[in-house]
N, C-alpha and C positions, 0 to 999 in steps of 0.2 A: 650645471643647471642653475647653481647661485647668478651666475652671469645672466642666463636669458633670462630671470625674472626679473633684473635689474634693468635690460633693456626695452624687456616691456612694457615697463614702466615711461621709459622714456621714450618709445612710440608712441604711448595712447596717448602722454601730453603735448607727442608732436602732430599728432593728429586731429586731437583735442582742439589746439594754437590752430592748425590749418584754417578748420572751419570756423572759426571764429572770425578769419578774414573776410569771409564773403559779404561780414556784417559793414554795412557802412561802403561798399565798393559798386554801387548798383547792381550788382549779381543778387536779383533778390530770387525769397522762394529757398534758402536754403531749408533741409530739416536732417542731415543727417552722414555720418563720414563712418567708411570702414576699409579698414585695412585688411586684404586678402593675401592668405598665401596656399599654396599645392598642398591636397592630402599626399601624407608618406604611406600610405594604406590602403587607399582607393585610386587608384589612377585616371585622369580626370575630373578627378572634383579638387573643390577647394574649398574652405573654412575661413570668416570673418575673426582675426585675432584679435582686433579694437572694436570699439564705438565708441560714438562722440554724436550726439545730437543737439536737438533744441528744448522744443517740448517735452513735458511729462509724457505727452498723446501720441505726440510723433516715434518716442521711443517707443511705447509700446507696441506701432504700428509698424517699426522695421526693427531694432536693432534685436527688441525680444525672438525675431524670427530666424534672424541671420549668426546671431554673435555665436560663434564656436558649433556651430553646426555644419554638416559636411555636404554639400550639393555637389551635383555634376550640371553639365549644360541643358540639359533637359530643363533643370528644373531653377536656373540663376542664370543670368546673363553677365554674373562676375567669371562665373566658371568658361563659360564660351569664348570670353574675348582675351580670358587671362594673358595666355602667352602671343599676343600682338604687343608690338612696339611703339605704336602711335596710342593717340590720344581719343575716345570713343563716346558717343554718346546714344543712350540707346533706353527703349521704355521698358520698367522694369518688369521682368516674368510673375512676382509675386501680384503688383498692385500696379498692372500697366497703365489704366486711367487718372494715380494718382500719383506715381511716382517717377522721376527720369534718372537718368543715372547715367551718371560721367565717370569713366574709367580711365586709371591714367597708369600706367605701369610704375613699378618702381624699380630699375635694374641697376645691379652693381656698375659702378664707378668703370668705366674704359671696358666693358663686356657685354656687347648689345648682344651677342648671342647666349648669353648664360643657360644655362638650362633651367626648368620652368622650378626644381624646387631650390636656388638659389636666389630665386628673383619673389617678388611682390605686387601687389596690383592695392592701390589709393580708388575705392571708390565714395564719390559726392554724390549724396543723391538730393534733389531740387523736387518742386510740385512740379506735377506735367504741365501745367499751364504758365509756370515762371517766364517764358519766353526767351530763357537765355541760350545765346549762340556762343557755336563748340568754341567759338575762334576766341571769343571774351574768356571763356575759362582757362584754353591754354595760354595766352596770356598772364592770366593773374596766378594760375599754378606756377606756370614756370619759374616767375620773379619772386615769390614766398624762398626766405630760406629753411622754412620750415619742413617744404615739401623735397628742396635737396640737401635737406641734413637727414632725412625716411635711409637712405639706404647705406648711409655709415652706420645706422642704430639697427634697422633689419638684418643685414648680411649677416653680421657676426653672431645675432641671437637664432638664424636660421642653421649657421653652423656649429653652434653650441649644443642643439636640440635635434641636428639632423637622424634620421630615421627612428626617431621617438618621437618626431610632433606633436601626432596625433592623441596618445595618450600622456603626453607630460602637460598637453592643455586641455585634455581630457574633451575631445571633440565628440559631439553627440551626431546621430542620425537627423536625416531632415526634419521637420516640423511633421507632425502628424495627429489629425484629430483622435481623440481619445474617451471623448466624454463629450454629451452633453451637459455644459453647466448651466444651473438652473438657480434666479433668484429670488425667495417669495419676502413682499414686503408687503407692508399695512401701508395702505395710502395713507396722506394726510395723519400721518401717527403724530408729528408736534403739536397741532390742530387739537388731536385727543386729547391729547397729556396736560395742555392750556385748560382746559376746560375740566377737565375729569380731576386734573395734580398728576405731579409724575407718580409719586409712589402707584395709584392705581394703574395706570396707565402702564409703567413698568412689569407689575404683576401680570394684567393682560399677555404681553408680550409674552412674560416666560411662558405665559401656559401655550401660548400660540405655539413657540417655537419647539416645547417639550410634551404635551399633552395632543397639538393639534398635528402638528409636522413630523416628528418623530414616528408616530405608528404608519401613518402614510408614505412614508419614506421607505421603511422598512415592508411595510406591503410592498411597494412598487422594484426594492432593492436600488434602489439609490443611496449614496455615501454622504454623511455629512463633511463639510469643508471648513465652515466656520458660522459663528454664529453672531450677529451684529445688530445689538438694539431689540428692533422690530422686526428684524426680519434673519432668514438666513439664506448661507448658502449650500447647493445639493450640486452633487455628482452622478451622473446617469454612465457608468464606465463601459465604455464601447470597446470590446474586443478585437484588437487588430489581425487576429487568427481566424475569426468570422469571418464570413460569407459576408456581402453586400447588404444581400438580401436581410440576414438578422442582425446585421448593425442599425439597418433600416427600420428594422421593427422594435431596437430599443431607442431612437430616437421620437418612433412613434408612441412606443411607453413612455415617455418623460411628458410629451405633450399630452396623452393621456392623465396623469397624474397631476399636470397643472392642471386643466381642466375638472378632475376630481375635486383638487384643494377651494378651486373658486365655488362649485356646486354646491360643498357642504359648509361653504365658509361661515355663511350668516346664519344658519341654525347654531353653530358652535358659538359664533361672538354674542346671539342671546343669552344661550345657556353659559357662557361666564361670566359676563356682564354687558347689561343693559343697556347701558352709555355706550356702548360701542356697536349698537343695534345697526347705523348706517354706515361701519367703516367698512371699507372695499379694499379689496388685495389685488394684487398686481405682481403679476410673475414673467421675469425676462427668460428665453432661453437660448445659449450658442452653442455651435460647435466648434469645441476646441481643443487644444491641447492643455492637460491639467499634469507638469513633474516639479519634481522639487519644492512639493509647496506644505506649508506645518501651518498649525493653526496659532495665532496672536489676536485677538481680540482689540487689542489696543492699536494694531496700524492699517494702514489705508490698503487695502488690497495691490492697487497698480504700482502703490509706492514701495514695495517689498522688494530688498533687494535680493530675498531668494529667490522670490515667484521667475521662473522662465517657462509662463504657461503659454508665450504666445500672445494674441489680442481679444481675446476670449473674456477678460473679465475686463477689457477698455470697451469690448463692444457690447457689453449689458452693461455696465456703467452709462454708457451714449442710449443704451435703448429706456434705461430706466427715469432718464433725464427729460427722454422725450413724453411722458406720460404726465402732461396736466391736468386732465378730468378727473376727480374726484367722484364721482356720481356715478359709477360703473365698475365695475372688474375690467381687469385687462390682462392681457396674455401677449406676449411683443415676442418675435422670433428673430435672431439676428441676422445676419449677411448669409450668414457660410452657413446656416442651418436652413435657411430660406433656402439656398440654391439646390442641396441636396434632395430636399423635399421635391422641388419643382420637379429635378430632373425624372424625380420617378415616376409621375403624373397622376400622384394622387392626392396634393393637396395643390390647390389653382392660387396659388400664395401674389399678390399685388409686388410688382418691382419698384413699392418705395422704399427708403432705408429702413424701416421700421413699419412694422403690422401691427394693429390693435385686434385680438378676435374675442 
């Protein structure tokens, strides 16, 4: 086992190396490289061993979804083409409009038939719009000796681990919503603080986030997750044992309960202080998947490298970004909580990225 964590190592920096070629080669549009191999557990799926991306944004928008989690073809298009021999390119299941994905196998040395948990599959994923043709990538794959050094470093770590895979890398189940995450901020709070001084302005905060949020929270049964400044974060937890039907109605409780916080907001900000008569809150909410996650006060939420919530706090980060009006409350519903809504037909939600209600 000492072995495969040594080769591990030296996949993800040969995978790491791969993608760094496309930089500089006219192959643009890169954002993202994963190394697949066969669940020992599940028969037909398979599991992302590596990543290797670009962006902060891009990682959270694929590799938090993929890296060591177990799909079947249903639900990945790595899992589908795994055991082909040629070279693939195909729009990706999770984010078909925004992602493409080129799959390459990776098979031991003189053994094109090898069986599927001996072998590996390199997949590069591009923006769907990048423009790039399969013929340009098998090309620039093939000539990488990075990409034919993959199955001197895979083989041996796949039979070092064989029929333990999945628990020696500790594969989880696929992505699954869990939680409404919900995040209430004081608009324009530096604004405040400039005028009023921090210490006031600070004080404000706490009581907001302890006096104002906390008993509302606790009515509505929502978790706290962290607390940041002027604002915090809440967890609405969705039972995956539920019924549709009452997963749906505590998604409808979280948005009820934004809605509550904006209604009695400005009678609370009189009655603690006066100078804050005109500030406005503003609450994002998604649905996502919220594990592994502890509370630090000192670090950037997407930047954690425990967090594997998924894309859930990058897309209230993006919703919270889009909210310039100061002069109003706001309530922004993300992607994936917007669809859910739609589909039930009870709220008539607009198909831009982001909603103001």
């Amino acid at each position: 086992m000492e072995n495969a964590a040594q080769f591990l190592r030296k996949l993800e920096d040969t995978s790491t190396g791969l993608g760094k070629t496309f930089q500089g080669v006219g192959l643009n549009g890169y954002i993202a490289s994963a190394v697949f191999v066969a669940s020992d557990t599940t028969p037909g799926s398979v599991f992302a061993l590596t990543h290797a991306g670009g962006s902060p944004e891009h990682f959270a928008r694929t590799d938090k979804h993929v890296y060591l989690r177990r799909f079947d073809s249903h639900d990945s298009i790595a899992a589908q083409v795994f055991d082909e021999n040629g070279i693939s390119m195909h729009p990706s299941r999770m984010f078909p409009n925004e992602h493409l994905c080129v799959n390459i196998p990776i098979i031991p040395n003189g053994k094109p038939d090898a069986d599927i948990y001996s072998r590996g599959m390199l997949q590069v994923v591009f923006g769907a719009d990048s423009g790039i043709a399969l013929q340009d990538i098998k090309s620039h794959i093939k000539s990488q000796p990075t990409y034919k050094a993959m199955s001197g470093i895979l083989v041996p770590m796949l039979e070092d681990v064989d029929g333990k895979r999945d628990s020696f890398f500790k594969v989880r189940d696929p992505y699954e919503a869990n939680a409404v995450v919900m995040y209430f901020d004081i608009s324009d709070f530096s604004g405040h603080s400039r005028t009023l001084g921090a210490y006031r302005a600070q004080d404000f905060a706490d009581k907001f986030c302890q006096e104002y949020m906390k008993p509302l929270s606790d009515e509505y049964g929502a978790n706290l997750l962290r607390y940041e400044g002027d604002g915090l974060w809440l967890e609405m937890p969705l039972d995956q044992y539920e019924t549709q039907a009452a997963r749906q109605t505590q998604m409808e409780n979280a948005i009820d309960m934004a809605q509550h916080a904006i209604d009695d907001f400005s009678d609370f900000a009189v009655d603690q202080d006066y100078g804050f008569k005109d500030a406005k809150l503003k609450v994002s909410l998604e649905l996502g998947e919220v594990r592994d996650y502890f509370w630090d006060r000192h670090n950037i939420l997407q930047n954690k490298a425990n967090d594997r919530s998924g894309p859930v706090f990058s897309n209230i980060r993006k919703a919270d970004k889009t909210i310039a009006r100061r002069d109003r409350h706001d309530i922004i519903l993300g992607p994936e909580l917007r669809a859910v809504l739609n589909q039930s037909g009870i709220y008539d939600i607009r198909p831009d990225e982001f909603n103001h209600g």
